[in-house]
KOLFI-415579 format. One line per 3 residues: number of its first residue (from 1); their letters; for each residue x negated, y negated, z of C-alpha. Coordinates in nm, 3 decimals, padded with zeros to 5 digits. Each point is the difference from the previous one (the first is absolute). Example, Ala and Ser with C-alpha at 12.3 -4.5 7.8 and 13.67 -1.06 7.14 Angstrom:
! KOLFI-415579
1) AS) -01.230:00.450:00.780; -00.137:-00.344:-00.066 $
END
This chain:
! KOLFI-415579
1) XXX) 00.000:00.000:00.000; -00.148:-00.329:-00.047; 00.018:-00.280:00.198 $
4) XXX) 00.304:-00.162:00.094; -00.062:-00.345:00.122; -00.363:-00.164:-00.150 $
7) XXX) 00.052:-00.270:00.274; -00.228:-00.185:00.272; 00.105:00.132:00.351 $
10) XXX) 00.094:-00.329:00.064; 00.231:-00.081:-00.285; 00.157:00.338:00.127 $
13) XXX) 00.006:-00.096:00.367; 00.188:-00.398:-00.154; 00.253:00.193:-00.153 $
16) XXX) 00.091:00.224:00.263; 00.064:-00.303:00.181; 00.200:-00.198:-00.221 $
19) XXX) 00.257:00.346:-00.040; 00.021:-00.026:00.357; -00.007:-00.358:00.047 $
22) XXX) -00.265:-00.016:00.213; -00.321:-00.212:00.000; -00.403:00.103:00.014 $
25) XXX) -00.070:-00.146:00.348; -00.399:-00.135:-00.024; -00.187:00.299:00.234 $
28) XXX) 00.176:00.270:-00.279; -00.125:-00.206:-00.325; -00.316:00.001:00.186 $
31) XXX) 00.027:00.377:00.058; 00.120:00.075:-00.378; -00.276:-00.200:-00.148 $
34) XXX) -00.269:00.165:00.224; 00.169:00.344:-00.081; -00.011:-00.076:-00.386 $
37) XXX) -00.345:-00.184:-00.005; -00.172:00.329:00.190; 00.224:00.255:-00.227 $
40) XXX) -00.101:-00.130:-00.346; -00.390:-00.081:00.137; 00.024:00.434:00.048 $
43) XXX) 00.001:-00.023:00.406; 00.126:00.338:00.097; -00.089:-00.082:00.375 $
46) XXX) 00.256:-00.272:00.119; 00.082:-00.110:00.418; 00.305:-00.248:00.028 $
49) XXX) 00.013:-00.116:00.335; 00.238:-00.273:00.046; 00.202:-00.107:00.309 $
52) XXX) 00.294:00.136:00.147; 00.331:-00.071:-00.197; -00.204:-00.086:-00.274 $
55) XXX) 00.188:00.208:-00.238; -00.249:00.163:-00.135; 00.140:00.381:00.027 $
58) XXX) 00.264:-00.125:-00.259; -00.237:-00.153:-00.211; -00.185:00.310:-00.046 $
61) XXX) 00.336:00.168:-00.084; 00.036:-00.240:-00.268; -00.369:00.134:-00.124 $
64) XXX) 00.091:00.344:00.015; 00.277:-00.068:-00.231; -00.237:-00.184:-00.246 $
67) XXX) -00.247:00.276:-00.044; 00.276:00.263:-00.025; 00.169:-00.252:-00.257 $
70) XXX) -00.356:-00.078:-00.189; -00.151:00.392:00.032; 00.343:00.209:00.099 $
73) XXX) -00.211:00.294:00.052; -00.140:-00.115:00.315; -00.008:00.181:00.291 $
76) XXX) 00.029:-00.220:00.322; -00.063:00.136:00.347; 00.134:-00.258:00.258 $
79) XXX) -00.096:00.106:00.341; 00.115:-00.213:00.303; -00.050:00.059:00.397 $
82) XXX) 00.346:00.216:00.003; 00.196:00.150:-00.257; 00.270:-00.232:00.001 $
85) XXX) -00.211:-00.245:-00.064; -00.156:00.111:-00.277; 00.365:00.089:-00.139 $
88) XXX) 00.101:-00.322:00.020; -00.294:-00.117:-00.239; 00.121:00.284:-00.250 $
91) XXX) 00.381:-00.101:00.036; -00.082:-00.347:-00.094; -00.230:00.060:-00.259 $
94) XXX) 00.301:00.249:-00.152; 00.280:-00.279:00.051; -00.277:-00.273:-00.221 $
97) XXX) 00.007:00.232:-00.313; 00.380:00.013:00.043; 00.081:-00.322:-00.009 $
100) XXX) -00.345:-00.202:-00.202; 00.095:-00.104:-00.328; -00.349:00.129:-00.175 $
103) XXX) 00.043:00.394:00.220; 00.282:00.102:-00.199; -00.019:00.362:-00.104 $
106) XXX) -00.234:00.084:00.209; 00.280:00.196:00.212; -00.029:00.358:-00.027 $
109) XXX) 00.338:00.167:-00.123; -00.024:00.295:00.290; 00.196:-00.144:00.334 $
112) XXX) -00.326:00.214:00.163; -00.255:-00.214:-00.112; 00.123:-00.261:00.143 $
115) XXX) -00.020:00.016:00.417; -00.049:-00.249:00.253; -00.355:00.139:00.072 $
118) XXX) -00.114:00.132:-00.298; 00.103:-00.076:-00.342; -00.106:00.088:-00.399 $
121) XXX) 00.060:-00.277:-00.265; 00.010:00.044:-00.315; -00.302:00.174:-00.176 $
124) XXX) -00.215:00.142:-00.291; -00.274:00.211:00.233; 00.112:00.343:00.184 $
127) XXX) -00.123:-00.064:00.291; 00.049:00.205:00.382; -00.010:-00.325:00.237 $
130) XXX) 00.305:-00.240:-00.026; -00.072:-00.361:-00.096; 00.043:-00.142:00.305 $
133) XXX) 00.017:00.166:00.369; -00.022:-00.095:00.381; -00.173:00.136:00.289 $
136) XXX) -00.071:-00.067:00.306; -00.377:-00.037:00.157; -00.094:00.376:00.122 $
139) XXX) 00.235:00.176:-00.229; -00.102:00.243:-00.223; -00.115:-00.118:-00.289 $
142) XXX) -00.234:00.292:-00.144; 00.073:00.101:-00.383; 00.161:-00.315:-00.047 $
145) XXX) -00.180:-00.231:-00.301; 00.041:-00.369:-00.039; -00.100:-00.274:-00.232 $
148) XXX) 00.073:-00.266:00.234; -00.004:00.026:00.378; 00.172:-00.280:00.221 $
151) XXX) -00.073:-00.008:00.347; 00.232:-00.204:00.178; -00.027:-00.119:00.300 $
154) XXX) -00.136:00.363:00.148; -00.146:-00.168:00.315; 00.268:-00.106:00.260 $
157) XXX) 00.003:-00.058:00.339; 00.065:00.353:00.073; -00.286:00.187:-00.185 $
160) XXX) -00.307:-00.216:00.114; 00.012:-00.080:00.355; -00.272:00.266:00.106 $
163) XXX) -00.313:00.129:-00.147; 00.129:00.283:-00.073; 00.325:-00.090:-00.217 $
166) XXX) -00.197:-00.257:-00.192; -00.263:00.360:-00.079; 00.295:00.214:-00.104 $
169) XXX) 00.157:-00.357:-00.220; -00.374:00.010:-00.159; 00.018:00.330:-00.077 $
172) XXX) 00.364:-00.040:-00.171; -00.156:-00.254:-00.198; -00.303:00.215:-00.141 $
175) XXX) 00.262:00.256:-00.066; 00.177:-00.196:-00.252; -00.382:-00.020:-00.245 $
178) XXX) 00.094:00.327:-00.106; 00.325:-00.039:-00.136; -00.097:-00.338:-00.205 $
181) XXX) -00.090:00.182:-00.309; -00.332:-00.130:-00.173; -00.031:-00.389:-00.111 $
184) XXX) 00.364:-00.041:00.224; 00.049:-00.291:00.178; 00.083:-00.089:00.393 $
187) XXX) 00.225:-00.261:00.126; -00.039:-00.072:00.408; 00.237:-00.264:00.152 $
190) XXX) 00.036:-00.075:00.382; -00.080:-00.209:00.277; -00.252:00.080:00.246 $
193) XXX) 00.176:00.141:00.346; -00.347:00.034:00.234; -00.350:-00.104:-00.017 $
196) XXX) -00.154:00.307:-00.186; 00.228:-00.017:-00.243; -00.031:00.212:-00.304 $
199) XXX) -00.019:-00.330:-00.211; -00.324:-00.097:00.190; -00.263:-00.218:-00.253 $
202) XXX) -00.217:00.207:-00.208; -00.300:-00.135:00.254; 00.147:00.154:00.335 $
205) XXX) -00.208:00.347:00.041; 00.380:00.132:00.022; 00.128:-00.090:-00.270 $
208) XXX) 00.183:00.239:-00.222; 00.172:-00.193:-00.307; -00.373:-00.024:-00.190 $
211) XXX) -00.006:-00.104:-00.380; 00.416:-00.193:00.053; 00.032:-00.293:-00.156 $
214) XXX) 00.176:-00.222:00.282; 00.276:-00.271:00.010; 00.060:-00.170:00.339 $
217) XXX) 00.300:-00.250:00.018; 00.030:-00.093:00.395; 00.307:-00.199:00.046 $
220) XXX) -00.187:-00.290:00.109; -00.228:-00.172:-00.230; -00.344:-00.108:00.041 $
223) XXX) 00.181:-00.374:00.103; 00.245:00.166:00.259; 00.279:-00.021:-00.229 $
226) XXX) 00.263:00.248:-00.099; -00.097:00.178:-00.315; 00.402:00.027:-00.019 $
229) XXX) 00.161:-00.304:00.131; 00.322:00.097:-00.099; 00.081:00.311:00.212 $
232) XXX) -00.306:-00.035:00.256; 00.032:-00.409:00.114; -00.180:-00.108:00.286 $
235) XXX) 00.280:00.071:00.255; 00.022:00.367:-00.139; -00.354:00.051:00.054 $
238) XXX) 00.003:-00.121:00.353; 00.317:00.185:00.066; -00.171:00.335:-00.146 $
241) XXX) -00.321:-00.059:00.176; 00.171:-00.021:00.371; 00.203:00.310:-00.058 $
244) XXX) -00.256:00.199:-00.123; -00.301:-00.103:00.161; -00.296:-00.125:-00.091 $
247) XXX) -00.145:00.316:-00.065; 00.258:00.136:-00.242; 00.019:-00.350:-00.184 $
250) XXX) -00.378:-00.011:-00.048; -00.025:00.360:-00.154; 00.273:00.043:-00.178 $
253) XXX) 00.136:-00.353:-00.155; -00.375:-00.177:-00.003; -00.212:00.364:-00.051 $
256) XXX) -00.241:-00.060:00.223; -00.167:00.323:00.123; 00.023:-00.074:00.407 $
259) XXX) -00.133:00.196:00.296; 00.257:00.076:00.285; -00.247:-00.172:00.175 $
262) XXX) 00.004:-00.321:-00.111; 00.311:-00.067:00.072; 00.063:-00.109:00.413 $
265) XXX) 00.281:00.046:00.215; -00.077:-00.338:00.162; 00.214:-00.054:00.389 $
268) XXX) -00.022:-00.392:-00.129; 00.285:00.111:-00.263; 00.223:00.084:00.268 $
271) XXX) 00.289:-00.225:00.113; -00.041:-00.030:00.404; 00.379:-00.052:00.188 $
274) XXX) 00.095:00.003:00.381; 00.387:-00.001:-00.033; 00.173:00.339:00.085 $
277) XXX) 00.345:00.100:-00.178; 00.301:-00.113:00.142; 00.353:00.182:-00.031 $
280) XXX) 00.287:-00.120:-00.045; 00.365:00.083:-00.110; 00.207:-00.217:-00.273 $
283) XXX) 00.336:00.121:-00.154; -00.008:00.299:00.184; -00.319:00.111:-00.150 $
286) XXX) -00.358:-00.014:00.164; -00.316:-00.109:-00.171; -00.368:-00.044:00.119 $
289) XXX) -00.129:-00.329:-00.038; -00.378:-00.085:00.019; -00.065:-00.396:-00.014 $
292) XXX) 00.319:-00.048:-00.227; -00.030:00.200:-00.222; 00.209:00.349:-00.013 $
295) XXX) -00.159:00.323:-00.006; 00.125:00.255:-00.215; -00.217:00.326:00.069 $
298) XXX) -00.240:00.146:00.172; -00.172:00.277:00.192; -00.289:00.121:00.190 $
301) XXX) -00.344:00.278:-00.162; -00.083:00.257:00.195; -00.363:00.129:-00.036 $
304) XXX) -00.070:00.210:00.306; -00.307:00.158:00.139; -00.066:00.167:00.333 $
307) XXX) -00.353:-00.046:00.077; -00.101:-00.157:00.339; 00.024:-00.373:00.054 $
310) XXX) -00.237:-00.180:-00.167; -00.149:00.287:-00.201; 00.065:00.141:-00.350 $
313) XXX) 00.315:-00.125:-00.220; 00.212:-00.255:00.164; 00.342:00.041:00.006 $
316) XXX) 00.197:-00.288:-00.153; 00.305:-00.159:-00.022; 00.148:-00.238:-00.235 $
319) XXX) 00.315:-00.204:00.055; 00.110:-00.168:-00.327; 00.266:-00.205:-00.093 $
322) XXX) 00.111:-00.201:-00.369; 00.215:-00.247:-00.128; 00.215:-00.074:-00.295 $
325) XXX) -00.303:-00.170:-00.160; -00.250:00.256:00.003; -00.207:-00.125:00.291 $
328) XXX) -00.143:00.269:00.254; -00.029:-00.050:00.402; -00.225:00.218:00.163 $
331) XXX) 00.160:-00.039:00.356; -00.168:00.289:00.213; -00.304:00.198:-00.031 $
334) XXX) -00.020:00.241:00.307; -00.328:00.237:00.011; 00.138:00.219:00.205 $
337) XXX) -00.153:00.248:00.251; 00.041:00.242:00.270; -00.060:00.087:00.374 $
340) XXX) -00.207:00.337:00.001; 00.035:00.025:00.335; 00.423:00.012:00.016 $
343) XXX) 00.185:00.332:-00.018; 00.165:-00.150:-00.348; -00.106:00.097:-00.304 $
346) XXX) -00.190:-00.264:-00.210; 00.231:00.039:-00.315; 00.256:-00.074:00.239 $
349) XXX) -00.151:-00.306:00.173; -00.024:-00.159:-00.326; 00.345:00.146:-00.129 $
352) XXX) 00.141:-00.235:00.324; -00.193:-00.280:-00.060; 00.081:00.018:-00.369 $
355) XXX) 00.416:00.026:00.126; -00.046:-00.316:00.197; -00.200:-00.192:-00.285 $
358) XXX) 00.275:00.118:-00.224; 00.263:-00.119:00.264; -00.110:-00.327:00.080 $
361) XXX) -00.052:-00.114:-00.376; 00.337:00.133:-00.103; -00.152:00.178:-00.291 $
364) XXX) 00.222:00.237:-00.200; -00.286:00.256:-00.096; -00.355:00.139:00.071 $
367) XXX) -00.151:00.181:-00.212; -00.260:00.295:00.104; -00.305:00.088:-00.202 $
370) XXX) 00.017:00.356:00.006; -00.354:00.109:-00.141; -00.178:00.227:00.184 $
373) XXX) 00.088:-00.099:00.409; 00.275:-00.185:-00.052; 00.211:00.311:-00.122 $
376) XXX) 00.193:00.074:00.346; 00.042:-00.352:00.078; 00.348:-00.090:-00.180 $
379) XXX) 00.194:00.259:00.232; -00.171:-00.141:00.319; 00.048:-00.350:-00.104 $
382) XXX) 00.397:00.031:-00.096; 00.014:00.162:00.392; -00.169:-00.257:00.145 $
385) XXX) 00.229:-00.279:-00.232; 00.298:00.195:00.154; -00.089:-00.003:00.354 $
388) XXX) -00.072:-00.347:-00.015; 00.349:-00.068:-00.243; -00.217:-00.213:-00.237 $
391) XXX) 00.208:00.063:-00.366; -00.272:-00.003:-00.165; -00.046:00.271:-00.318 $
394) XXX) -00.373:00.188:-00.024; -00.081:00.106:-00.352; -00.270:00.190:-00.046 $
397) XXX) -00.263:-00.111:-00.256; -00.305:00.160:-00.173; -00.256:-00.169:-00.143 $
400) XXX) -00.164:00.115:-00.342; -00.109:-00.290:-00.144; -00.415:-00.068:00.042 $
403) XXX) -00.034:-00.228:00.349; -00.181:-00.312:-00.135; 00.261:00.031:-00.373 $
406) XXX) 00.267:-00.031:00.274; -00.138:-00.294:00.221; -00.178:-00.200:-00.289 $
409) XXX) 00.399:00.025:-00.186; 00.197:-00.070:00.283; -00.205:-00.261:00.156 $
412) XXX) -00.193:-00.192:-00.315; 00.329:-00.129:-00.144; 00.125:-00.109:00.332 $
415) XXX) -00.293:-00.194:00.118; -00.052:-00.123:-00.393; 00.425:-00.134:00.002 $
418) XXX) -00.089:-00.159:00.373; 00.315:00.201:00.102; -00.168:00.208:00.297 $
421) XXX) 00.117:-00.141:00.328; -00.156:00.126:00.333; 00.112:-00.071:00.363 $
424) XXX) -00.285:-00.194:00.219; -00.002:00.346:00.211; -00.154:00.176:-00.226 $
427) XXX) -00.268:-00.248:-00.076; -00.085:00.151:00.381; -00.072:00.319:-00.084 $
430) XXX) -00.306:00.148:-00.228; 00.201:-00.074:-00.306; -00.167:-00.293:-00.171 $
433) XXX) -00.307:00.097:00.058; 00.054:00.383:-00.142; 00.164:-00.231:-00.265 $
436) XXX) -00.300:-00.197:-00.108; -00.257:00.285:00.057; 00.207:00.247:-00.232 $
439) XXX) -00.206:00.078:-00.352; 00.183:00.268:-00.242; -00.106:00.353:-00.003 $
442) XXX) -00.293:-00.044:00.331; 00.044:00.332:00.193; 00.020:-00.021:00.355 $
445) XXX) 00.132:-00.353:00.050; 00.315:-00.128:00.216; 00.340:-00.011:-00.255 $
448) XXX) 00.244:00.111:00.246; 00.209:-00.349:00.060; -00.041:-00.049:-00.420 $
451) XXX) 00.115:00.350:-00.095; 00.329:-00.049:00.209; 00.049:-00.350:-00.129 $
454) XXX) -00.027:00.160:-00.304; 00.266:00.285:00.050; 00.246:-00.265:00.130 $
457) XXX) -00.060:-00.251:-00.295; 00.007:00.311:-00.217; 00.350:00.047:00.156 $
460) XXX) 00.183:-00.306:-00.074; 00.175:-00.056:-00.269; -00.110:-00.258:-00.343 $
463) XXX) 00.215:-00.291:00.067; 00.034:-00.327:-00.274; 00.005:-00.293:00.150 $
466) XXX) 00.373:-00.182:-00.033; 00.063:-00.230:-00.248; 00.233:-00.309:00.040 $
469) XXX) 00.334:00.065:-00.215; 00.017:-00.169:-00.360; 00.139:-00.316:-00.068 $
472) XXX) 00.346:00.016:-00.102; 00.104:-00.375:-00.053; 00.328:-00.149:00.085 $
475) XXX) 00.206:00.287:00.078; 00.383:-00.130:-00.015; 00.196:00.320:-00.098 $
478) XX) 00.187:00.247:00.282; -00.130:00.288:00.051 $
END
């Protein structure tokens, strides 16, 4: 068959546009002019990183669609960090030839061919691998051929946050070299998700991407400004940055490869109050006010340990309350410990202390972490709530997630949005300075107080800040 469409990818990219009546925002022309530049130059190597909501995924849909349009027996091999992932690539790439103006006939005639995560267009060569087909990162892959291998967005959060994931991701890349058959061509998009990222500079000893021809588009400019004024204003940048910290924002919308430890979980971030929450009934109802303002959840984090006063783990409390506006109030943080020398069981003694906590600060839950000690504890805490008629519910939590992932997400974003509150009392305990002394992923150091913060940020809902109703003019009609 012989080529369908003899057009630039970016004359086909303009008129999938116009059909849909859409425009080319700037960071995609920039994208589809790299993309074409590199192609017809014979770079079979190519790394797209670009930031976060870039839409750069969909813009290499739109390329698969050209090649299968120019050269129809191509066979693509999009491989993504899960399965439906990758499908979603393939579906969009299938809806494109559909629907562009210069794909027409490429649509086989068998309904079979033509699948959400594999399809066959239209073609002259007899050939065992379909044109296009998804897969996630770690699948199996082996007898499978491919002219053209995208791999998007294959590191995530998930897959890279110890030495060992980010091995087995490396080896899932080198993998994929033996299905590009000789003289193919590799496509890698993504955003970098931890410091030894697989799209470290061909200088770093661990480098892994050698011989890629590289496009980095940051969202910011070497000026400051937004690369894409329109969608990402100033506002919307400052808005992003505070919710997802200023970790997240510098890796993955200005691609900056930072170390965990450069960023600080600094006690000056923290908003110091005295006040203590008053109650009160209106309308029949009761709410819990704390210097005006009305709070509309909260709880307490449980992470116990049993070792004698002052040695090993510390066993920590935190009390937490929020308000309709997303701020956080860190009102109690009891290191609790025990009497060796009563008849009372320690897991008891701090089961009653954790009742009367619970009691005084009206909270309506406390959640346990059950890893390892903490497994017996929900049962002995619900007794001691009972005998002490606090109604307060115990839900019983595990942990999975890596300990510094959890603190650095719960508590960068807070600290970044100024929205963490803390009561002067526990500015009296060893919390700031365990605070300021804490460095990601240093064995042996004092993250009790922060990984129970954590939990009971963790907890709380995502809340949007109200917004003031719309104008509505003159309004003279009944309603």
């Amino acid at each position: 068959m012989t080529s369908t469409a003899p057009i630039d990818f970016t004359e086909f990219l303009w008129i999938w546009h116009h059909v849909s009546h859409q425009t080319t925002p700037p960071p995609q022309r920039r994208m589809a002019r790299w993309l074409e530049a590199r192609w017809r130059r014979g770079d079979r190597r190519l790394l797209l990183m670009a930031f976060r909501g870039s839409g750069k995924s969909s813009l290499i849909g739109l390329f698969c669609a050209w090649r299968l349009a120019v050269a129809p027996d191509t066979r693509i091999l999009v491989v993504a960090a899960d399965q439906a992932l990758a499908v979603k690539m393939v579906a969009q790439v299938r809806r494109i030839l559909e629907r562009h103006p210069l794909c027409a006939g490429l649509r086989p005639p068998q309904p079979e061919a033509w699948a959400m995560d594999r399809f066959t267009v239209a073609r002259e060569a007899s050939l065992r691998d379909p044109s296009m087909l998804a897969q996630g990162v770690g699948g199996n892959i082996t007898g499978a051929r491919a002219d053209l291998l995208i791999c998007d967005d294959i590191e995530v959060a998930g897959n890279c946050d110890t030495p060992t994931k980010r091995e087995a991701l490396r080896a899932c890349l080198a993998e994929t070299e033996f299905v590009l058959v000789p003289g193919g061509s590799s496509i890698m998009i993504g955003t970098p998700h931890c410091a030894e990222s697989l799209y470290l500079p061909p200088g770093h000893p661990q480098a892994t991407l050698l011989g890629y021809r590289r496009l980095r588009l940051p969202l910011l400019d070497a000026a400051g400004d937004s690369v894409w004024p329109e969608r990402f204003d100033a506002a919307t940048i400052e808005a992003l940055r505070q919710r997802v910290g200023p970790l997240a924002f510098r890796r993955q919308m200005l691609l900056e490869l930072v170390e965990d430890a450069a960023v600080r979980l600094d006690p000056a971030l923290l908003l110091r109050y005295r006040e203590e929450p008053l109650y009160r009934e209106a309308n029949g109802r009761g709410e819990l006010r704390l210097f005006e303002r009305r709070l509309v959840s909260g709880g307490g984090y449980w992470d116990p340990a049993f070792g004698k006063p002052g040695l090993g783990d510390a066993s920590v409390l935190a009390c937490l309350y929020a308000d309709a506006e997303g701020n956080l109030y860190l009102h109690r943080l009891a290191y609790l410990t025990h009497d060796p020398d009563t008849e009372l069981d320690p897991a008891s003694q701090q089961c009653r202390e954790v009742a009367r906590i619970a009691g005084a600060l009206m909270l309506p839950a406390v959640r346990v972490e059950s890893n390892g000690l903490g497994r017996f504890l929900p049962a002995t805490l619900r007794r001691e709530m009972a005998m002490a008629q606090v109604p307060c519910a115990v839900i019983e939590h595990t942990s999975t997630r890596n300990k510094t992932e959890r603190i650095l997400g719960a508590l960068d974003p807070a600290l970044a949005g100024r929205r963490l509150h803390v009561h002067d009392s526990a500015f009296r305990t060893s919390f700031p300075a365990e605070m300021a002394a804490w460095r990601p992923h240093v064995p042996g150091q004092r993250d009790d107080a922060l990984d129970a913060l954590a939990g009971a940020i963790a907890a709380e809902p995502v809340r949007l800040p109200s917004l003031p109703p719309a104008a509505r003019g003159l309004v003279w009609r009944g309603v």
